[in-house]
DSSP file (Angstrom, degrees, kcal/mol; ACC not computed):
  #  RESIDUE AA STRUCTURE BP1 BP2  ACC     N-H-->O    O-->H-N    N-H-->O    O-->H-N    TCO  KAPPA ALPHA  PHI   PSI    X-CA   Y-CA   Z-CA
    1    1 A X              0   0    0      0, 0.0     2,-0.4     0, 0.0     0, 0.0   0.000 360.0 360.0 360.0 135.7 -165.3   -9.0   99.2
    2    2 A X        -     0   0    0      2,-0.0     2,-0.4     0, 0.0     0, 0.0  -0.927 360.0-177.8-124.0 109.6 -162.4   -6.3   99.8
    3    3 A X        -     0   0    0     -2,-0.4     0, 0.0     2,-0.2     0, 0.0  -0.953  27.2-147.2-125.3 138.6 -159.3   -7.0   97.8
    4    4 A X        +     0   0    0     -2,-0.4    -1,-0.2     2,-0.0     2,-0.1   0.607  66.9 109.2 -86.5   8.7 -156.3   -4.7   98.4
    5    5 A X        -     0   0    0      1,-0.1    -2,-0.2     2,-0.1     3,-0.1  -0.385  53.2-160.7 -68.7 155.3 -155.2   -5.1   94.3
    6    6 A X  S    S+     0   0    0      1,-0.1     2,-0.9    -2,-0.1    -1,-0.1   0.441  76.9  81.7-104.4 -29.7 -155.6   -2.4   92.1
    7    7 A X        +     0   0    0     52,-0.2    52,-2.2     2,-0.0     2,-0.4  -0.567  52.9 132.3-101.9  69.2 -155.5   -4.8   88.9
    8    8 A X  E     -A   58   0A   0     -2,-0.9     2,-0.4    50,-0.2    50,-0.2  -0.952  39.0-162.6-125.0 124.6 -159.4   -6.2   88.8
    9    9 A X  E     -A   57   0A   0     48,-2.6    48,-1.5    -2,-0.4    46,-0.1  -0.982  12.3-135.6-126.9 138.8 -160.5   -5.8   85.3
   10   10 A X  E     +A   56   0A   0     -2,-0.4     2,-0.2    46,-0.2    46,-0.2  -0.261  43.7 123.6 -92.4 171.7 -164.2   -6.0   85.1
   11   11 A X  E     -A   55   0A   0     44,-0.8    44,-3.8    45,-0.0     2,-0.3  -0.849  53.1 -78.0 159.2-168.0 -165.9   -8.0   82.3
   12   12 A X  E     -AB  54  28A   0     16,-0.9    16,-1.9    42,-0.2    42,-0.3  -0.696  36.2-117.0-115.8 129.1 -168.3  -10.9   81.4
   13   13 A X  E     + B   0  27A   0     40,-2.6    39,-1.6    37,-0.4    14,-0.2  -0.673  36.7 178.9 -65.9 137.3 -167.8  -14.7   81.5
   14   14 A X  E     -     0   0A   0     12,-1.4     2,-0.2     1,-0.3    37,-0.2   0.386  64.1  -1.4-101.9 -17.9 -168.1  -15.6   77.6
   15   15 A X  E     - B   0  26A   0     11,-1.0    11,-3.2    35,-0.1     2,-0.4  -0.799  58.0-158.8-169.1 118.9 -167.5  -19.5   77.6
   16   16 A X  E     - B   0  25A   0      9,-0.3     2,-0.3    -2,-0.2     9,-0.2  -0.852  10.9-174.0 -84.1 130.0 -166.5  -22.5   80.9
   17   17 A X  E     - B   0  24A   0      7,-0.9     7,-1.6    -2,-0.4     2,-0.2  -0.951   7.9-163.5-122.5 109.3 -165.0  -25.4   79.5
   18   18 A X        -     0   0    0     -2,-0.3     2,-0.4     5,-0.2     5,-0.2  -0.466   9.1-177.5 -86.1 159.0 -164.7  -27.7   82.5
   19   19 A X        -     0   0    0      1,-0.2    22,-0.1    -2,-0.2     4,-0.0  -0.821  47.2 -72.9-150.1-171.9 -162.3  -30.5   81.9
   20   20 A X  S    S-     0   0    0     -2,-0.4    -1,-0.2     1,-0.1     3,-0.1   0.923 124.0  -2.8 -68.2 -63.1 -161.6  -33.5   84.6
   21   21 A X  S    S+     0   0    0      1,-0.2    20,-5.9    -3,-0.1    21,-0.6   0.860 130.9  41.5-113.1 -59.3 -159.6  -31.6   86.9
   22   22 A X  E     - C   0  40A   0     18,-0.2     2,-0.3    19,-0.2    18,-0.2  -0.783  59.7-148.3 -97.2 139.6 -159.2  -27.7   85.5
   23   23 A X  E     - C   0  39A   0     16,-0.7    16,-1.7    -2,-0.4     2,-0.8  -0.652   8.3-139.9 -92.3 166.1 -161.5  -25.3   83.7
   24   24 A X  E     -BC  17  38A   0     -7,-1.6    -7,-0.9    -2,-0.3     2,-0.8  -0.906  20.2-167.1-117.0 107.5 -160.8  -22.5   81.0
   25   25 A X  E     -BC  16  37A   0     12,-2.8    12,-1.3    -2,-0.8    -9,-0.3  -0.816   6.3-150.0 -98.0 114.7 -162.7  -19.8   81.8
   26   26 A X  E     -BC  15  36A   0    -11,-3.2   -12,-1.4    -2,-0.8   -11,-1.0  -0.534  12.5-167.2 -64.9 122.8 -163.1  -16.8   78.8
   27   27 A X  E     -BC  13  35A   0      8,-1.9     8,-0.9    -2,-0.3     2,-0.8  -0.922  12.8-147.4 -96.0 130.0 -163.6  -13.2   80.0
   28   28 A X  E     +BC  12  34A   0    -16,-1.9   -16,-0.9    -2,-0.6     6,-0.2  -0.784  21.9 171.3-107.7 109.1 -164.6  -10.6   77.7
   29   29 A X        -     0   0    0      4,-2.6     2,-0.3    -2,-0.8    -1,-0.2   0.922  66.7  -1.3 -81.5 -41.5 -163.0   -7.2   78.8
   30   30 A X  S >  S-     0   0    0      3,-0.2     3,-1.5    -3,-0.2     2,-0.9  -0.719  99.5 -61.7-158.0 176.3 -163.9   -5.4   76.1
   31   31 A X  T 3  S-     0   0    0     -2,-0.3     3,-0.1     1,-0.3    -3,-0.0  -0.460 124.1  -2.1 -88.0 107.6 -165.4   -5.5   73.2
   32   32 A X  T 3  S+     0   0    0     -2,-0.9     2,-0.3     1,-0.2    -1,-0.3   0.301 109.8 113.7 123.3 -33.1 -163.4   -8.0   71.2
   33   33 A X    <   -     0   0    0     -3,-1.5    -4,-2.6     0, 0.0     2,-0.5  -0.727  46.7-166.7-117.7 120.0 -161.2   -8.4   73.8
   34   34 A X  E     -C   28   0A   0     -2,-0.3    -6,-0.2    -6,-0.2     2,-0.1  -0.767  17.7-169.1-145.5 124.4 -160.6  -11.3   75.7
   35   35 A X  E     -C   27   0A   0     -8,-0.9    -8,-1.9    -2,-0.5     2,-0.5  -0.230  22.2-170.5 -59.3 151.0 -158.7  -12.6   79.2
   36   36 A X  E     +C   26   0A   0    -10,-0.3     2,-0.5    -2,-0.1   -10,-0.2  -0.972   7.1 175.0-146.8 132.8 -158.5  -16.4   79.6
   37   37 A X  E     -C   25   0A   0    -12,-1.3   -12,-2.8    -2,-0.5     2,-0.5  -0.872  29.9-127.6-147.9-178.5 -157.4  -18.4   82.6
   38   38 A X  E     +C   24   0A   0     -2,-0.5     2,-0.2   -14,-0.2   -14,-0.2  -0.981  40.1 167.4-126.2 123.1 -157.1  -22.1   83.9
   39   39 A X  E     -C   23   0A   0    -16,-1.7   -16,-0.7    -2,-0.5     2,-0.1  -0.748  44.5 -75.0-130.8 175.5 -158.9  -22.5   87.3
   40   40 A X  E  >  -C   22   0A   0    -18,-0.2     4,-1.6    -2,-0.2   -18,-0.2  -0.583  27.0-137.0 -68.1 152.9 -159.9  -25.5   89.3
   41   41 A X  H  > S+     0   0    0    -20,-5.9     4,-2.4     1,-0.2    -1,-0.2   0.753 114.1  57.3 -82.9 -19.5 -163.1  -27.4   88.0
   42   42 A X  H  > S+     0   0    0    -21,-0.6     4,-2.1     2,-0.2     5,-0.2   0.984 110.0  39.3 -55.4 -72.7 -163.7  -27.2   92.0
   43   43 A X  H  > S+     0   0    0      1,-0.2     4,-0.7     2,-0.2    -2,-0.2   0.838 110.7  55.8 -66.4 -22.9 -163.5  -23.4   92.0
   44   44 A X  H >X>S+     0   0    0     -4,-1.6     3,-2.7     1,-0.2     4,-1.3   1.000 115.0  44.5 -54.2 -57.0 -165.5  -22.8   88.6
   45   45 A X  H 3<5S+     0   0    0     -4,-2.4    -1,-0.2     1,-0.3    -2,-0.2   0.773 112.1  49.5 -48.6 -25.1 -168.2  -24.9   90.5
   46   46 A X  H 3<5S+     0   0    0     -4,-2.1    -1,-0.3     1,-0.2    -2,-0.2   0.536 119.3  42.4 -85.5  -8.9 -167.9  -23.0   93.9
   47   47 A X  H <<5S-     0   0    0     -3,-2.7    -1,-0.2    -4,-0.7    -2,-0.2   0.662 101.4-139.7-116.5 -32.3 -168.2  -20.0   91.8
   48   48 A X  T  <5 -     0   0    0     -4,-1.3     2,-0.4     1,-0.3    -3,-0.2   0.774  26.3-170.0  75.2  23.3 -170.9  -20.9   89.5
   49   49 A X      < +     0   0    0     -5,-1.1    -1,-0.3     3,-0.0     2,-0.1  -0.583  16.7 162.3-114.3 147.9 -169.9  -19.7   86.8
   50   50 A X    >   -     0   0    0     -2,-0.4     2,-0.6   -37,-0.1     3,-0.6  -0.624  49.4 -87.3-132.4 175.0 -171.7  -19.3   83.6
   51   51 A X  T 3  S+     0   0    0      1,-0.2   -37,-0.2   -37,-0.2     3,-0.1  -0.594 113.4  41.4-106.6 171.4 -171.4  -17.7   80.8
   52   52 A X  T 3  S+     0   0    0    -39,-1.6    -1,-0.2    -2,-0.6    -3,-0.0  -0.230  81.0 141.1 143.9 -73.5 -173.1  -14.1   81.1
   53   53 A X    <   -     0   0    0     -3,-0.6   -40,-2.6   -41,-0.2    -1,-0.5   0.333  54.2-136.0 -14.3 126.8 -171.7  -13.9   84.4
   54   54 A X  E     +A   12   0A   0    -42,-0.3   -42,-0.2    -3,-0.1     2,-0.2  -0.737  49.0 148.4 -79.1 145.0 -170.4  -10.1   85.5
   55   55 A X  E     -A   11   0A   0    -44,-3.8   -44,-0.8    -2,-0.2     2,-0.4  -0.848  40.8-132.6-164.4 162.7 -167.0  -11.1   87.1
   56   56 A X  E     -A   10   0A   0    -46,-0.2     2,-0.4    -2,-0.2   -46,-0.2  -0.996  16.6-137.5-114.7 127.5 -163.3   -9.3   87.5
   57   57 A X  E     -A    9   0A   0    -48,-1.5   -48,-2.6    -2,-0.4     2,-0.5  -0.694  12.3-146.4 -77.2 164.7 -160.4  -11.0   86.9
   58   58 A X  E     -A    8   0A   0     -2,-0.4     2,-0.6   -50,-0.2   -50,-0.2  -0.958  11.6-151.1-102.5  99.4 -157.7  -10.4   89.4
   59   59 A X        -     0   0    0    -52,-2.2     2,-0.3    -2,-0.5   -52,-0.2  -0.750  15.6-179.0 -98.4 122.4 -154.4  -10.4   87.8
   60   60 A X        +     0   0    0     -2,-0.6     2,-0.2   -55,-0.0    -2,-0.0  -0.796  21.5 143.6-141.7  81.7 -151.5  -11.6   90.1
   61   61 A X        -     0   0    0     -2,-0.3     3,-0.1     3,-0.0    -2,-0.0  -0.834  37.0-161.2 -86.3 138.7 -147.7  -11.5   88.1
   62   62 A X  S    S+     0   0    0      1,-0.4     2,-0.3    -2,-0.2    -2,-0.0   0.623  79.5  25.6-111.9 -14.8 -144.8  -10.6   89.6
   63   63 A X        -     0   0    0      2,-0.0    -1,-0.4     0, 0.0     2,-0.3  -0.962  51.4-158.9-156.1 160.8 -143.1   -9.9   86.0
   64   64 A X        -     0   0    0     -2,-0.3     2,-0.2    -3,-0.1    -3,-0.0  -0.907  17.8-168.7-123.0 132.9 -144.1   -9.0   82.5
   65   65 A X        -     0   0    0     -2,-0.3     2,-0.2     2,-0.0    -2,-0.0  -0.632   5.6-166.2-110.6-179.0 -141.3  -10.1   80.0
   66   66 A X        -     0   0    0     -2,-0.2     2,-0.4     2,-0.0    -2,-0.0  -0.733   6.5-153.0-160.5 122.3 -141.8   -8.7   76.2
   67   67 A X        -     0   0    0     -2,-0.2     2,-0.1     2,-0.0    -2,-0.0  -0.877  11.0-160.0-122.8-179.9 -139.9   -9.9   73.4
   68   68 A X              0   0    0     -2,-0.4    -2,-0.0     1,-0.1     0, 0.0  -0.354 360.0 360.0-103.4 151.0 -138.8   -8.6   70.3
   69   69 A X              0   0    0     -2,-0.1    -1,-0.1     0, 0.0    -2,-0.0   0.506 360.0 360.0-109.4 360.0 -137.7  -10.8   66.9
């Protein structure tokens, strides 16, 4: 598969928790270090994914806020 984003960050599935409709998948970028997202329980299945799994997430934001206190 040929994707023209730049922002694919490699890592590992650590943990699916599938749930009636969506799953939470964990990625582990780095040692320590971990991505999390909310997918369809559809796509987790179409995807297969376990945890083990080599996978990239794809990261798709159109803004990053950061506040301050």
């Amino acid at each position: 598969m040929k994707v023209s984003a730049r922002n694919l960050i490699p890592g590992r599935v650590k943990a699916v928790i599938n749930g009636l409709v969506n799953s939470e998948v964990a990625i582990e970028v780095a040692p320590g270090v971990e991505v999390t997202t909310i997918i369809t329980k559809q796509s987790a299945e179409s995807l297969d994914l376990k945890p083990g799994d080599t996978v990239k997430a794809m990261i798709k934001a159109t803004d990053i806020l950061i506040v301050t206190d």
